[in-house]
C-alpha positions as CSV (number, residue, x, y, z in Angstrom):
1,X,81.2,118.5,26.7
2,X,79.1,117.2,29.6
3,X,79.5,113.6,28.4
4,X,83.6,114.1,28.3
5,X,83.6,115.3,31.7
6,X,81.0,112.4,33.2
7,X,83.6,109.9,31.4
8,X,86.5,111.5,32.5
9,X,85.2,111.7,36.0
10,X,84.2,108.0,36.2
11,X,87.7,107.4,35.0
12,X,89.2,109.2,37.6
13,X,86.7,107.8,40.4
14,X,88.6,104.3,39.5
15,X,92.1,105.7,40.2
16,X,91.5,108.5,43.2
17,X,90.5,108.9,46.3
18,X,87.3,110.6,47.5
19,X,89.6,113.6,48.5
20,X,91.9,113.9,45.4
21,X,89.3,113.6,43.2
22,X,87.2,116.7,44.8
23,X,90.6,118.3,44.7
24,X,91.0,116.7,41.0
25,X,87.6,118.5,40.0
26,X,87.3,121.5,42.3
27,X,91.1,123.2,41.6
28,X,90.3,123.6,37.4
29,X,87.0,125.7,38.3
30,X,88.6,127.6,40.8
31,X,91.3,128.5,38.9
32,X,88.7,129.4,36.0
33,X,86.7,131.8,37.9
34,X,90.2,133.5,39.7
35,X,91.5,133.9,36.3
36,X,88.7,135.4,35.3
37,X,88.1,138.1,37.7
38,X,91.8,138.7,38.3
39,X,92.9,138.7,34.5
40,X,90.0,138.3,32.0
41,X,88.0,141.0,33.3
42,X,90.7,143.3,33.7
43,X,91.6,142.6,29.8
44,X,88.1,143.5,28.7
45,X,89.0,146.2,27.2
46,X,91.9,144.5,24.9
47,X,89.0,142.3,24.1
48,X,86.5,144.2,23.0
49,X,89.3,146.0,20.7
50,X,90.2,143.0,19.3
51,X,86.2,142.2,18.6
52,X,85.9,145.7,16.9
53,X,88.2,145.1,14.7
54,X,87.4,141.6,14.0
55,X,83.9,142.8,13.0
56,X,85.2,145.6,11.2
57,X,87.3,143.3,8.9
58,X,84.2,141.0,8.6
59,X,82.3,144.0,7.5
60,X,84.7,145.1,5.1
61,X,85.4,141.7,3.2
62,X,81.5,140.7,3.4
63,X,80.8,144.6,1.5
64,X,84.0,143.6,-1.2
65,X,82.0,140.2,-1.7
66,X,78.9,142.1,-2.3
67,X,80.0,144.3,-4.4
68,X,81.9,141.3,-6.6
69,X,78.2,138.9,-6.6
70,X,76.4,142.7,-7.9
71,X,79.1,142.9,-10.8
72,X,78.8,139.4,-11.6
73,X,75.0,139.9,-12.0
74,X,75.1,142.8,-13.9
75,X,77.6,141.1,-16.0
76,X,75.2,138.1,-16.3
77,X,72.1,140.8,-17.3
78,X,74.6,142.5,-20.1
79,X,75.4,139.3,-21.2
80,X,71.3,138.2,-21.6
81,X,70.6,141.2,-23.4
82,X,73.2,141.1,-25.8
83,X,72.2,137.1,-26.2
84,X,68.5,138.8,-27.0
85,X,69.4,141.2,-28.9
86,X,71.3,139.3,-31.0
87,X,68.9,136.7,-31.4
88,X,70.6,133.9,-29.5
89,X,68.6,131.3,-27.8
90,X,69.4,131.5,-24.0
91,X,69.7,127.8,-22.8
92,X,67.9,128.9,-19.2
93,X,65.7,130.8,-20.1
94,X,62.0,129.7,-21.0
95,X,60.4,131.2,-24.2
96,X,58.2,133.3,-21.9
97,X,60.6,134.9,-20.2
98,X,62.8,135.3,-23.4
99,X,60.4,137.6,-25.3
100,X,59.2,139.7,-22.0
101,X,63.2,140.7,-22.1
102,X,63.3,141.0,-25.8
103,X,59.9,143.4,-25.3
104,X,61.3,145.3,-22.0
105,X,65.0,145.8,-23.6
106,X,63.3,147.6,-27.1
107,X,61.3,150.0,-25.1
Protein backbone atom coordinates (compact mmCIF):
# COMPACT_ATOMS: atom_id res chain seq x y z
CA UNK A 1 0.00 0.00 0.00
CA UNK A 2 3.03 2.27 0.72
CA UNK A 3 4.33 1.78 -2.79
CA UNK A 4 0.73 2.83 -4.35
CA UNK A 5 0.75 5.91 -2.46
CA UNK A 6 4.71 6.87 -3.26
CA UNK A 7 3.50 6.24 -7.05
CA UNK A 8 0.54 8.02 -6.75
CA UNK A 9 2.11 10.87 -5.12
CA UNK A 10 5.00 11.21 -7.67
CA UNK A 11 2.20 11.25 -10.15
CA UNK A 12 0.52 13.95 -8.63
CA UNK A 13 3.84 15.95 -7.93
CA UNK A 14 3.97 16.11 -11.95
CA UNK A 15 0.48 17.69 -12.30
CA UNK A 16 0.05 19.98 -8.92
CA UNK A 17 1.27 22.51 -7.22
CA UNK A 18 3.17 22.51 -3.97
CA UNK A 19 -0.09 23.78 -2.24
CA UNK A 20 -2.77 21.46 -3.96
CA UNK A 21 -0.90 18.71 -3.55
CA UNK A 22 -0.50 19.14 0.40
CA UNK A 23 -4.20 19.90 0.15
CA UNK A 24 -4.38 16.76 -2.38
CA UNK A 25 -2.72 14.49 0.54
CA UNK A 26 -3.67 16.20 3.71
CA UNK A 27 -7.83 16.50 3.11
CA UNK A 28 -8.23 12.20 2.76
CA UNK A 29 -6.37 11.79 6.32
CA UNK A 30 -8.26 14.44 7.81
CA UNK A 31 -11.30 13.33 6.76
CA UNK A 32 -10.24 9.67 8.00
CA UNK A 33 -9.56 10.57 11.47
CA UNK A 34 -12.93 13.15 11.65
CA UNK A 35 -14.89 10.30 10.47
CA UNK A 36 -13.61 8.25 12.81
CA UNK A 37 -14.07 10.04 16.01
CA UNK A 38 -17.30 11.62 14.85
CA UNK A 39 -19.02 8.36 13.32
CA UNK A 40 -16.79 5.18 13.71
CA UNK A 41 -16.40 5.49 17.28
CA UNK A 42 -19.78 6.38 18.05
CA UNK A 43 -20.90 3.06 15.99
CA UNK A 44 -18.67 0.83 18.10
CA UNK A 45 -21.16 -0.60 19.53
CA UNK A 46 -23.05 -1.72 16.15
CA UNK A 47 -19.64 -3.08 15.44
CA UNK A 48 -18.80 -5.15 17.92
CA UNK A 49 -22.60 -6.69 17.52
CA UNK A 50 -21.93 -7.32 14.17
CA UNK A 51 -18.41 -9.12 15.26
CA UNK A 52 -20.33 -11.23 17.82
CA UNK A 53 -22.28 -12.55 15.74
CA UNK A 54 -19.93 -12.99 12.97
CA UNK A 55 -17.87 -15.14 15.34
CA UNK A 56 -20.85 -16.87 16.63
CA UNK A 57 -21.69 -18.08 13.07
CA UNK A 58 -17.98 -18.98 12.60
CA UNK A 59 -18.26 -21.01 15.65
CA UNK A 60 -21.24 -22.69 14.79
CA UNK A 61 -20.41 -23.89 11.16
CA UNK A 62 -16.57 -24.74 12.26
CA UNK A 63 -18.53 -27.18 15.36
CA UNK A 64 -21.11 -28.66 12.24
CA UNK A 65 -17.75 -29.35 10.24
CA UNK A 66 -16.26 -31.04 13.18
CA UNK A 67 -18.81 -32.99 13.87
CA UNK A 68 -19.15 -34.13 9.90
CA UNK A 69 -14.80 -34.97 9.68
CA UNK A 70 -15.66 -37.11 13.37
CA UNK A 71 -18.51 -39.13 11.47
CA UNK A 72 -16.55 -39.55 8.46
CA UNK A 73 -13.76 -41.15 10.66
CA UNK A 74 -15.72 -43.21 12.52
CA UNK A 75 -17.31 -44.26 9.29
CA UNK A 76 -13.76 -44.88 7.92
CA UNK A 77 -12.91 -47.14 11.38
CA UNK A 78 -16.35 -49.26 10.86
CA UNK A 79 -15.48 -49.58 7.51
CA UNK A 80 -11.60 -51.12 8.46
CA UNK A 81 -13.04 -53.34 10.82
CA UNK A 82 -15.56 -54.84 8.85
CA UNK A 83 -12.65 -55.01 5.92
CA UNK A 84 -10.70 -57.14 8.87
CA UNK A 85 -13.06 -58.97 9.98
CA UNK A 86 -14.02 -60.07 6.85
CA UNK A 87 -10.73 -60.86 5.75
CA UNK A 88 -10.31 -58.25 3.14
CA UNK A 89 -6.87 -56.91 2.38
CA UNK A 90 -6.98 -53.07 3.17
CA UNK A 91 -4.96 -51.37 0.26
CA UNK A 92 -3.38 -48.69 3.01
CA UNK A 93 -2.76 -50.46 5.42
CA UNK A 94 0.66 -52.24 5.99
CA UNK A 95 0.59 -55.92 7.22
CA UNK A 96 1.72 -54.74 10.63
CA UNK A 97 -0.82 -52.56 11.28
CA UNK A 98 -3.41 -54.95 9.65
CA UNK A 99 -3.06 -57.76 12.20
CA UNK A 100 -2.57 -55.26 15.43
CA UNK A 101 -6.45 -54.30 14.30
CA UNK A 102 -7.39 -57.84 13.56
CA UNK A 103 -5.76 -58.70 17.35
CA UNK A 104 -7.35 -55.32 19.13
CA UNK A 105 -10.89 -55.81 17.32
CA UNK A 106 -11.13 -59.90 18.75
CA UNK A 107 -10.48 -58.93 22.23
Amino acid sequence: MSVGFMLLYSKLADFLSTKALFYTVIIPFIAFFGAFGFLLYRLSNYFQELYRWKKEHTDLVMDMWRAKMIDRVRDSVHELKRAVQMGKKVLWCDDETEEALKMLWKS
